[in-house]
C-alpha positions as CSV (number, residue, x, y, z in Angstrom):
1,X,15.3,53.4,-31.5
2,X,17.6,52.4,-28.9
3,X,21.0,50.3,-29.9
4,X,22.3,48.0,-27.4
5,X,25.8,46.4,-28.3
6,X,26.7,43.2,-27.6
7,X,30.4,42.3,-26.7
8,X,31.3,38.4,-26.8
9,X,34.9,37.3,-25.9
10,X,35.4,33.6,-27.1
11,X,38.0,33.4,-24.0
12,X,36.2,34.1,-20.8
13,X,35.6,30.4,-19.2
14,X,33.1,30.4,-16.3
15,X,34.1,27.4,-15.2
16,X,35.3,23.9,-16.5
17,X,32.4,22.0,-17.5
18,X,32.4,18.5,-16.4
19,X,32.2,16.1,-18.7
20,X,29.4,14.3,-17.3
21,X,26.8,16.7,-17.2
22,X,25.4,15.8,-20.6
23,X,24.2,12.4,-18.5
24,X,20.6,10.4,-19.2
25,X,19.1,7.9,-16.8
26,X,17.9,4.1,-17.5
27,X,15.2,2.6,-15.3
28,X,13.2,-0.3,-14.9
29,X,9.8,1.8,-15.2
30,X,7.3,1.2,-17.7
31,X,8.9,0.3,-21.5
32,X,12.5,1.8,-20.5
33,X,14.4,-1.8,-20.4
34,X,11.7,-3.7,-22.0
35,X,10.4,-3.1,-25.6
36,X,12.7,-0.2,-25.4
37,X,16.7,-0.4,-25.5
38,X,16.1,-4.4,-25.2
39,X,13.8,-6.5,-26.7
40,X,15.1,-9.9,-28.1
41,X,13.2,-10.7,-30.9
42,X,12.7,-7.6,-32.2
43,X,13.5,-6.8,-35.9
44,X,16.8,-4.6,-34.8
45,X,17.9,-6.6,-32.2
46,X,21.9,-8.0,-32.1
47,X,22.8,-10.7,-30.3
48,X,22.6,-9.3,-27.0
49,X,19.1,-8.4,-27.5
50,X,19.6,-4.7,-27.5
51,X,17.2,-2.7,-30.4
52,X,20.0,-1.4,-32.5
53,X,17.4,1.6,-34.0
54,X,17.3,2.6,-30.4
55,X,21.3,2.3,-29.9
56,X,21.3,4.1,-32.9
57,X,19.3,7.3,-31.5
58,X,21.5,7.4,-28.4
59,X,24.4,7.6,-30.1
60,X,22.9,10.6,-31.6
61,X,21.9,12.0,-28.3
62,X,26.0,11.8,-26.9
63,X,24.9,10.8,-23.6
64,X,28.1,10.8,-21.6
65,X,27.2,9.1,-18.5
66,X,23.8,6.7,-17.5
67,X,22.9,6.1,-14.3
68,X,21.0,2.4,-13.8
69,X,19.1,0.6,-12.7
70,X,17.1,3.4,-11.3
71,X,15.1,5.4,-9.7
72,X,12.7,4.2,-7.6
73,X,13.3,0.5,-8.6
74,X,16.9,0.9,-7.2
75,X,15.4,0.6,-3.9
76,X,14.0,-2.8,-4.0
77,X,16.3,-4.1,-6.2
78,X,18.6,-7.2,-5.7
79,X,21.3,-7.1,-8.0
80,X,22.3,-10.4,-7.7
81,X,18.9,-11.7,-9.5
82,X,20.0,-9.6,-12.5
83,X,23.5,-11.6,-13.0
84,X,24.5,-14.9,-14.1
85,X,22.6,-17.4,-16.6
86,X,19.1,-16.0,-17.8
87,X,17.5,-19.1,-17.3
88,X,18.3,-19.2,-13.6
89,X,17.3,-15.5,-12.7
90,X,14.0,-15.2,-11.0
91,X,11.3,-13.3,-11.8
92,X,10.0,-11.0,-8.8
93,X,7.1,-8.2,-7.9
94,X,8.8,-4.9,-8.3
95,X,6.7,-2.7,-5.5
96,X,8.2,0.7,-7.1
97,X,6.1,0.5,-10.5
98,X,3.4,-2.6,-9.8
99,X,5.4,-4.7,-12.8
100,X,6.5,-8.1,-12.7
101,X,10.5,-7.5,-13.4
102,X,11.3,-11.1,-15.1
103,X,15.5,-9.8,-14.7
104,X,16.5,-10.7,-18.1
105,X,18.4,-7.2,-18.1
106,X,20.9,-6.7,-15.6
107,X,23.9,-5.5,-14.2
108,X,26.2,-6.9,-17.4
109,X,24.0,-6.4,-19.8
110,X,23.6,-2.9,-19.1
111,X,27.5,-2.2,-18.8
112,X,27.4,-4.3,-22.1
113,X,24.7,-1.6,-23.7
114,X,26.6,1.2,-22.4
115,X,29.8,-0.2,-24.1
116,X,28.0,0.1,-27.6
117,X,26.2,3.1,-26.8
118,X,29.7,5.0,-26.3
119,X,28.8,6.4,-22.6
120,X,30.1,5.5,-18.8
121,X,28.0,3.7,-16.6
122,X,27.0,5.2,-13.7
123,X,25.2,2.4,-11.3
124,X,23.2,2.9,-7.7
125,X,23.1,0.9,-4.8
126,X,19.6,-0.5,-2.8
127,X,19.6,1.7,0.5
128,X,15.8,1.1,0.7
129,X,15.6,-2.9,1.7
130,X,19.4,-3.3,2.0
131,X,22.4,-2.1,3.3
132,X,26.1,-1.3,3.6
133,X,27.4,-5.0,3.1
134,X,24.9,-5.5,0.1
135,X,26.5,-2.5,-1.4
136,X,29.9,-3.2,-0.4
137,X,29.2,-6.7,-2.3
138,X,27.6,-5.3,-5.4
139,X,30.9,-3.0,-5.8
140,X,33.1,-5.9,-5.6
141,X,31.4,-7.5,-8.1
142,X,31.7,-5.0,-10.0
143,X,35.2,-3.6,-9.7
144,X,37.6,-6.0,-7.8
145,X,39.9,-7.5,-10.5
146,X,39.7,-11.4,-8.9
147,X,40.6,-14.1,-6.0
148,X,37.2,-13.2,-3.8
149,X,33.8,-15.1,-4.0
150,X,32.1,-12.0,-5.8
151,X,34.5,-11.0,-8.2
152,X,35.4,-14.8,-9.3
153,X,31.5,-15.0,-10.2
154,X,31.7,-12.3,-12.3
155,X,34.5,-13.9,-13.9
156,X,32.8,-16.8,-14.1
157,X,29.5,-15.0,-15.8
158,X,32.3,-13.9,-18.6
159,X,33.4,-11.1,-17.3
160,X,37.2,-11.6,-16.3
161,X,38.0,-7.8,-16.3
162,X,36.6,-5.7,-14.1
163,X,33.8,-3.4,-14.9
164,X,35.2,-0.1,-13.4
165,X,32.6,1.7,-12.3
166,X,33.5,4.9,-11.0
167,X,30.3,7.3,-10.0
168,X,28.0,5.4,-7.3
169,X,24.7,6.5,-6.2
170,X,23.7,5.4,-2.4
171,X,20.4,5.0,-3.0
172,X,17.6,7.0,-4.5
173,X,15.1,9.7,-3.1
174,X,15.1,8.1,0.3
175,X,12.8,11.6,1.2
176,X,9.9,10.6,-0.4
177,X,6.9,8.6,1.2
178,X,6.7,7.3,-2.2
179,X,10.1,5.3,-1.7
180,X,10.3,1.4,-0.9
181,X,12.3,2.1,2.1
182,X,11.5,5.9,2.9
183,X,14.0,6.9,6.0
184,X,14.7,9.4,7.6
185,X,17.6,12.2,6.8
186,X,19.2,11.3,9.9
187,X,18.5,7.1,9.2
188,X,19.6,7.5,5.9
189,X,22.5,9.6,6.4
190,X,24.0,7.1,8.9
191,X,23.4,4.6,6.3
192,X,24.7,6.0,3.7
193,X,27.9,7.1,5.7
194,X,28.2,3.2,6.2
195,X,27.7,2.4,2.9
196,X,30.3,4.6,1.6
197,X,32.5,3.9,3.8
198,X,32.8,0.3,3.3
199,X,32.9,0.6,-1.2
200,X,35.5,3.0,-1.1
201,X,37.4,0.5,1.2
202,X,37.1,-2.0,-1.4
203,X,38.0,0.6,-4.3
204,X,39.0,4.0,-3.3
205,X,39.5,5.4,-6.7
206,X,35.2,5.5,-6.8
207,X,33.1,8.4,-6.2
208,X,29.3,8.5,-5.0
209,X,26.7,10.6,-4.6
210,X,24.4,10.7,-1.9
211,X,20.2,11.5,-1.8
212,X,19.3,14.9,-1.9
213,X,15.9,16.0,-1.8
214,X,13.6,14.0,-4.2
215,X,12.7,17.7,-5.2
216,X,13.1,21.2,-3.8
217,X,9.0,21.4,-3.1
218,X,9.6,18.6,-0.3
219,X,8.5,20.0,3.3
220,X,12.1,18.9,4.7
221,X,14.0,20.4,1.8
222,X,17.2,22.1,3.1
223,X,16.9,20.4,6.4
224,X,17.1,17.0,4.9
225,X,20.4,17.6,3.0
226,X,21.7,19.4,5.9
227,X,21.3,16.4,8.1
228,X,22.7,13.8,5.6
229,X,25.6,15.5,5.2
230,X,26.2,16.0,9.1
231,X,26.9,12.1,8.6
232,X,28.2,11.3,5.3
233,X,30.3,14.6,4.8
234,X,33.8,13.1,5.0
235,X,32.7,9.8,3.0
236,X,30.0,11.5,0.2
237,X,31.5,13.4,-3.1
238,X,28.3,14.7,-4.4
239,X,24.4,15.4,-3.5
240,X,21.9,14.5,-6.1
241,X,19.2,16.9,-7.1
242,X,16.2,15.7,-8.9
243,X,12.9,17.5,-10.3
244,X,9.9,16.9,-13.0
245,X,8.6,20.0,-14.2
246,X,4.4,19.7,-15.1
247,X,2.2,21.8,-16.9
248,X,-1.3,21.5,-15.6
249,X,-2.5,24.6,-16.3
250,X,-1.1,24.8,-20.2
251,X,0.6,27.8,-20.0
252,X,3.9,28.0,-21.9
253,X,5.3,31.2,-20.5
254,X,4.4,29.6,-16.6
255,X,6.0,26.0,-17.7
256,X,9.2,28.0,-19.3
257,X,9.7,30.0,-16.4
258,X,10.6,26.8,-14.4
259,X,14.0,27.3,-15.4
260,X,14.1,30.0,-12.3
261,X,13.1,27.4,-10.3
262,X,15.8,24.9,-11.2
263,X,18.4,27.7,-10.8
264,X,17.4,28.2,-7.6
265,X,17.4,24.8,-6.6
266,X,20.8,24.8,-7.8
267,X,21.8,27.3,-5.8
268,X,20.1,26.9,-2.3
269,X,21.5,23.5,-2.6
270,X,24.9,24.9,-2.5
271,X,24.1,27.1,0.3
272,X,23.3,24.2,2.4
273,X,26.7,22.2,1.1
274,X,28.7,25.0,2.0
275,X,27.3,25.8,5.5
276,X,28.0,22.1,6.4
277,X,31.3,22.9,4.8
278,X,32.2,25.9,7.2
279,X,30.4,23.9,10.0
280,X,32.8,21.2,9.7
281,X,35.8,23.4,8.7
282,X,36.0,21.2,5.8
283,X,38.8,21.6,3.0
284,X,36.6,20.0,0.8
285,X,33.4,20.9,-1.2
286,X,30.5,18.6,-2.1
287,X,29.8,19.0,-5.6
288,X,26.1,18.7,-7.3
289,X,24.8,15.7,-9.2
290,X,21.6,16.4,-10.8
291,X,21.0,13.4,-12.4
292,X,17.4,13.2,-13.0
293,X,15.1,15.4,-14.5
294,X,12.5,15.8,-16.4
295,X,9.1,17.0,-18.0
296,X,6.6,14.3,-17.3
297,X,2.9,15.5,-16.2
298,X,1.0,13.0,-18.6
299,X,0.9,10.1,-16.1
300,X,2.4,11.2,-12.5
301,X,-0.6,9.5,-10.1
302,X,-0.4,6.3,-8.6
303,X,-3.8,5.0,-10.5
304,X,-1.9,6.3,-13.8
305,X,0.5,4.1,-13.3
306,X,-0.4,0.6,-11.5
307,X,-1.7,-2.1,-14.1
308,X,-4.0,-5.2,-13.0
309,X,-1.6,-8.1,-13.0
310,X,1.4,-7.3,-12.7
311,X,2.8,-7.5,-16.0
312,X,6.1,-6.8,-17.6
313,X,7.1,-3.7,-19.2
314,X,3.6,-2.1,-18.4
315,X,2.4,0.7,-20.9
């Protein structure tokens, strides 16, 4: 029998580990907002509406950042439907998951949630149907402390302070053909230079993350993040990486495995940062935010999904 011994020093650090990597995600899909972290009416709802036995589980969990309000509903959201008196807010279509989205849940309510649940906010910007201004406008909103249009209507909705929102994402999976808005990498990395540009004029201290690749299985993967950061380079702080793992075939060993494709995502990602990096003779280095992922293979096609008539919260 063969021994092999085992030497583990407490004091070796890899790296720092950001704090926000133990992060979750909040969309407007399916029973996410509705029937699920709010539901006024419900036996465990406070006064805000939020289920408290849900509130109660994510505490547990120790989320430390949630990114809202999506997803692909960030790309044909207005945000400004989402704020103010619930009574005035309109209902609309939502194209992304074939729901009627009634905006009872917004902007404030979420930073209100996230308040309660003990975790930072982390919010995204429409670069689908909108653009730079829009974003600009939802960031001051936001984050200017008073004396402009935007950030005396927050005030004015009862929120005086400012919300502080620090991590911005421009946009979301503007790759896939899927996607209200799909662009190009070179479309949507002009864009999103703009975009950038124009929040961090109105708060500098913020920091945002642009699209990667909706997944590292897309036919432009590499070349897409490659030509978004030819653009956005100087203005972007992270790339986002996102992936669902399936299981079609029911084996365990082939579905745990994926794990060596995630590292490898990982890590070809950070080729292609770097080589824009040297390219650019930058002194900087993008950093990686891989702030959604998965397992979900129970309900992936479009027929899966779409409900006849529109309704709210579909399940």
């Amino acid at each position: 029998m063969s021994n092999v011994e085992i030497v583990v020093d407490a004091d070796f650090a890899v790296s720092r580990i950001d704090r926000r990597l133990f992060g979750s995600f909040v969309e407007h899909l399916g029973r996410c907002v509705y029937t699920g972290i709010f539901e006024p009416g419900h036996p465990t709802a406070d006064g805000h509406g939020f289920r408290r036995d849900v509130l109660d589980l994510v505490r547990e969990l120790g989320p430390t950042i949630i990114r809202y309000p999506g997803g692909n509903f960030m790309s044909g959201y207005r945000w400004e439907n989402g704020v103010g008196p619930v009574s005035a807010r309109p209902q609309q279509l939502d194209l992304a998951w074939f729901s009627t989205e009634p905006n009872t849940f917004g902007t404030n309510e979420f930073i209100e949630w996230c308040k309660l649940a003990g975790t930072e906010p982390m919010l995204g910007v429409n670069l689908g149907t909108r653009g730079p201004d829009e974003a600009r406008a939802y960031l001051e909103y936001c984050n200017h402390p008073g004396g402009t249009a935007l950030s005396d209507l927050r005030a004015a909705h009862g929120y005086r302070e400012p919300h502080a929102v620090k991590f911005w994402c421009l946009g979301n999976e503007m790759d896939g053909p899927w996607q209200i808005g799909q662009k190009t990498a070179t479309e949507y990395g002009r864009i999103a230079k703009g975009a950038a540009r124009l929040m961090k004029w109105v708060d500098p201290t913020i920091e945002v993350s642009a699209c990667g690749s909706s997944e590292p299985f897309m036919p432009t993967f590499g070349e897409w993040e490659y030509e978004v950061l030819n653009h956005a380079y100087e203005v972007a702080d992270f790339v986002s990486l996102h992936i669902y793992y399936k299981n079609p075939y029911k084996d365990v060993q082939e579905f745990l495995a994926n794990a060596e494709i995630m590292d490898r995502y990982i890590g070809d990602t950070l080729s292609v940062c770097d080589a824009v990096r040297a390219k650019r003779r930058a002194a900087k280095r993008i950093m990686l935010s891989f702030d959604e992922w998965n397992v979900w293979y129970k309900a992936r096609e479009e027929s899966d999904l779409a409900k006849p008539g529109w309704p709210v919260a579909p399940r």
